[in-house]
C-alpha positions as CSV (number, residue, x, y, z in Angstrom):
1,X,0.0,0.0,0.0
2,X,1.3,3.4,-0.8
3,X,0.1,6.0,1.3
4,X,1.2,10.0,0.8
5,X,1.1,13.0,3.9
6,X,-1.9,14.8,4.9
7,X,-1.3,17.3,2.3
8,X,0.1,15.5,-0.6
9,X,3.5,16.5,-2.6
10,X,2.8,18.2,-5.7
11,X,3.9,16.2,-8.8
12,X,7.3,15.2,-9.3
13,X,7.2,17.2,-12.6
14,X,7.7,20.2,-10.7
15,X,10.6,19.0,-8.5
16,X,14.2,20.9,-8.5
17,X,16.7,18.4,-9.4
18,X,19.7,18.4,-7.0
19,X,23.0,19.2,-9.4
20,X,25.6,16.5,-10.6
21,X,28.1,18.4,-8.5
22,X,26.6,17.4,-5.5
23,X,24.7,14.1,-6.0
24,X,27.4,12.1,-4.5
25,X,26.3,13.4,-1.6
26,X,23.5,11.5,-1.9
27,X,25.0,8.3,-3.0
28,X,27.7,8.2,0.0
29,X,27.4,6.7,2.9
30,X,27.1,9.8,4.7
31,X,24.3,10.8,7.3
32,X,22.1,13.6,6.3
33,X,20.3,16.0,9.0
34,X,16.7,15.5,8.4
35,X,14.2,18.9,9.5
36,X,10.4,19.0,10.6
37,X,8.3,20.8,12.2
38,X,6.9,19.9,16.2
39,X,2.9,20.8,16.5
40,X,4.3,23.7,17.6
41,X,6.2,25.2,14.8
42,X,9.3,24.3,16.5
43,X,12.5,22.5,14.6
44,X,13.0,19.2,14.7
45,X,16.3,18.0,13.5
46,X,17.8,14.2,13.4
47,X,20.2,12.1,11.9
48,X,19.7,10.0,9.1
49,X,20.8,8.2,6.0
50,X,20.4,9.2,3.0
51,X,19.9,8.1,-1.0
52,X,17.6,9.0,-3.9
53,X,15.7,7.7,-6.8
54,X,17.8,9.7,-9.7
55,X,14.6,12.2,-8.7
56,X,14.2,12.3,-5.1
57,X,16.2,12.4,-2.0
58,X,14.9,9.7,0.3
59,X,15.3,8.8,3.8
60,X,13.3,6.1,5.6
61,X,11.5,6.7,9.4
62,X,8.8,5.1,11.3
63,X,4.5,6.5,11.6
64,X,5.6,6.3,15.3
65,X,8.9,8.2,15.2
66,X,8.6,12.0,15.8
67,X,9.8,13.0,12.7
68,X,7.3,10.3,11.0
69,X,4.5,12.0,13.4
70,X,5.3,15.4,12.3
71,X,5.5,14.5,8.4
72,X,2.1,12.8,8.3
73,X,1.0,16.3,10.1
74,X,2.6,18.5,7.8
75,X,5.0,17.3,5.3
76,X,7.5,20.5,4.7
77,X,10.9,19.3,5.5
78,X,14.5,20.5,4.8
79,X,17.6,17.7,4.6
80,X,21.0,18.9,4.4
81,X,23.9,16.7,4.0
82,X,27.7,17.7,4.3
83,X,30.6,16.2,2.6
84,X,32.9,14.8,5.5
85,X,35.8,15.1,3.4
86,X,35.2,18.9,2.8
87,X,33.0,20.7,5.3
88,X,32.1,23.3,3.1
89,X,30.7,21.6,0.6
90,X,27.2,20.8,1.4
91,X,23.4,20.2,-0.1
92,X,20.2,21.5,1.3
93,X,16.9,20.2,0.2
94,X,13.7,21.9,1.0
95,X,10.0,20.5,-0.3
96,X,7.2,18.4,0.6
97,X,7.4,14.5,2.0
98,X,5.7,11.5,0.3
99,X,5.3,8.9,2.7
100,X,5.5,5.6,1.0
101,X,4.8,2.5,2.8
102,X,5.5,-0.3,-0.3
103,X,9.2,-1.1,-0.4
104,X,10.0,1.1,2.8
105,X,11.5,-2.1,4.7
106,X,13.6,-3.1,1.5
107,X,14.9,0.7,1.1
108,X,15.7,0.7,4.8
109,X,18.0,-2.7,4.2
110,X,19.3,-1.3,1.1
111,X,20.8,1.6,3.4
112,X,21.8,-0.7,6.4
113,X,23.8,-2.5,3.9
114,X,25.2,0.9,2.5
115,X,26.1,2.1,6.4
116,X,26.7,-0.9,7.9
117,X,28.2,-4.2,7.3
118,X,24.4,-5.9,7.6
119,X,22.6,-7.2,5.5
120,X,19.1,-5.9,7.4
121,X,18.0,-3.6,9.2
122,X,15.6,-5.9,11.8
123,X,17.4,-8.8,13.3
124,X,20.9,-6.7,13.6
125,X,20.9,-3.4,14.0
126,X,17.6,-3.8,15.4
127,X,16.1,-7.1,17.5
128,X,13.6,-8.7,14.7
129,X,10.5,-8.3,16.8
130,X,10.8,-4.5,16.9
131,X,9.3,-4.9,13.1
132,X,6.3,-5.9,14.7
133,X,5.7,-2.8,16.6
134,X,6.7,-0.4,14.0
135,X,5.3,0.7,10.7
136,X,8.1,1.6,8.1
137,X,7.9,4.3,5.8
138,X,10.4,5.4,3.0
139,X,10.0,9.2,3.0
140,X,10.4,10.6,-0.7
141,X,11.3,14.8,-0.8
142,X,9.9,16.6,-3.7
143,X,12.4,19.2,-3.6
144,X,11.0,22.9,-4.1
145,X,14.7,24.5,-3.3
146,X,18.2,23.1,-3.1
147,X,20.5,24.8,-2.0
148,X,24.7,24.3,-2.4
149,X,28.0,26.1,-1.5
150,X,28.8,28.6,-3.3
151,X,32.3,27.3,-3.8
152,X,31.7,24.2,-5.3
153,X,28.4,25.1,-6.8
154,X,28.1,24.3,-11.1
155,X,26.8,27.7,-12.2
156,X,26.2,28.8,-15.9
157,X,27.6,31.8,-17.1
158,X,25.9,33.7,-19.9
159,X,28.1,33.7,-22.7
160,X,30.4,37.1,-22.8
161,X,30.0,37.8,-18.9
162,X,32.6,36.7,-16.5
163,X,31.9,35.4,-13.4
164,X,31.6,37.0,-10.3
165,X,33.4,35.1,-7.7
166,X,32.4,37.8,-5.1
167,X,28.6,37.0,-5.4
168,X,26.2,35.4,-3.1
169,X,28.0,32.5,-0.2
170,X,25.0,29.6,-1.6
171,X,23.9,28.9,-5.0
172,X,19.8,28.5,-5.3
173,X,17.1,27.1,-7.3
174,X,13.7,27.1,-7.0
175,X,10.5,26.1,-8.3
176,X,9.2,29.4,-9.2
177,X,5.9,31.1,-7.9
């Protein structure tokens, strides 16, 4: 069963692709910071891993988790993932979640095997009958601004202009309106 977030991610046609200069980021085991809102308004930030679709970013949480509760509340979330190796180079993702249930506990072995030398997620890193209690969900950002250093950033520059290296500290895009 595939089920989608109280208020439901616009179509994927609409998405902001993250750059080829920073989709490694993606595709590395390295931990992202994942960002939702409390029922208060307030932050809520956590650790996770990371991959994507060739479309989406993807992380994977639980309904029962708090950042699961707050997605399926409202789904605007930010993930942000830094490159170990260089500490300025980093990715920021802002959109809407889709909260996918079919394929959630496969996605969630892929990525133990990716950050850890398991093969799954429940009955290593996790005792087996905690699957029991929890409902997985692979959580699928349709990105609406992404965000990258400046300094590493791929930017066009209009034929006959040079660049301005003295310009803004973050290259943007956005879905406009």
């Amino acid at each position: 069963m595939t089920t989608t977030a109280s208020a439901c991610a616009p179509p994927s046609d609409v998405d902001v692709p993250v750059p080829d200069s920073h989709r490694d980021l993606l595709e590395r085991a390295i931990c992202g910071v994942l960002t939702t809102l409390l029922p208060d308004g307030q932050p809520h930030s956590c650790l996770v891993w990371v991959d994507h679709d060739g479309t989406h970013a993807r992380v994977t949480t639980t309904r029962q988790h708090q950042n699961g509760r707050d997605l399926e509340r409202d789904p605007r979330v930010s993930l942000l993932v830094v490159d170990p190796a260089d500490t300025t180079r980093f990715l920021q993702i802002r959109g809407l979640a889709e909260l996918l249930t079919d394929g959630a506990v496969e996605h969630l072995d892929a990525l133990t095997r990716r950050y850890t030398d398991h093969a799954s997620y429940y009955g290593s890193v996790h005792a087996l009958e905690r699957a029991a209690r929890e409902e997985r969900v692979m959580v699928r950002i349709h990105a609406r601004r992404v965000t990258l250093d400046a300094i590493h950033a791929e930017r066009p520059v209009p034929v006959g202009q040079a660049s301005d290296p003295t310009s803004a500290s973050a290259a943007s895009a956005a879905v406009p309106g």
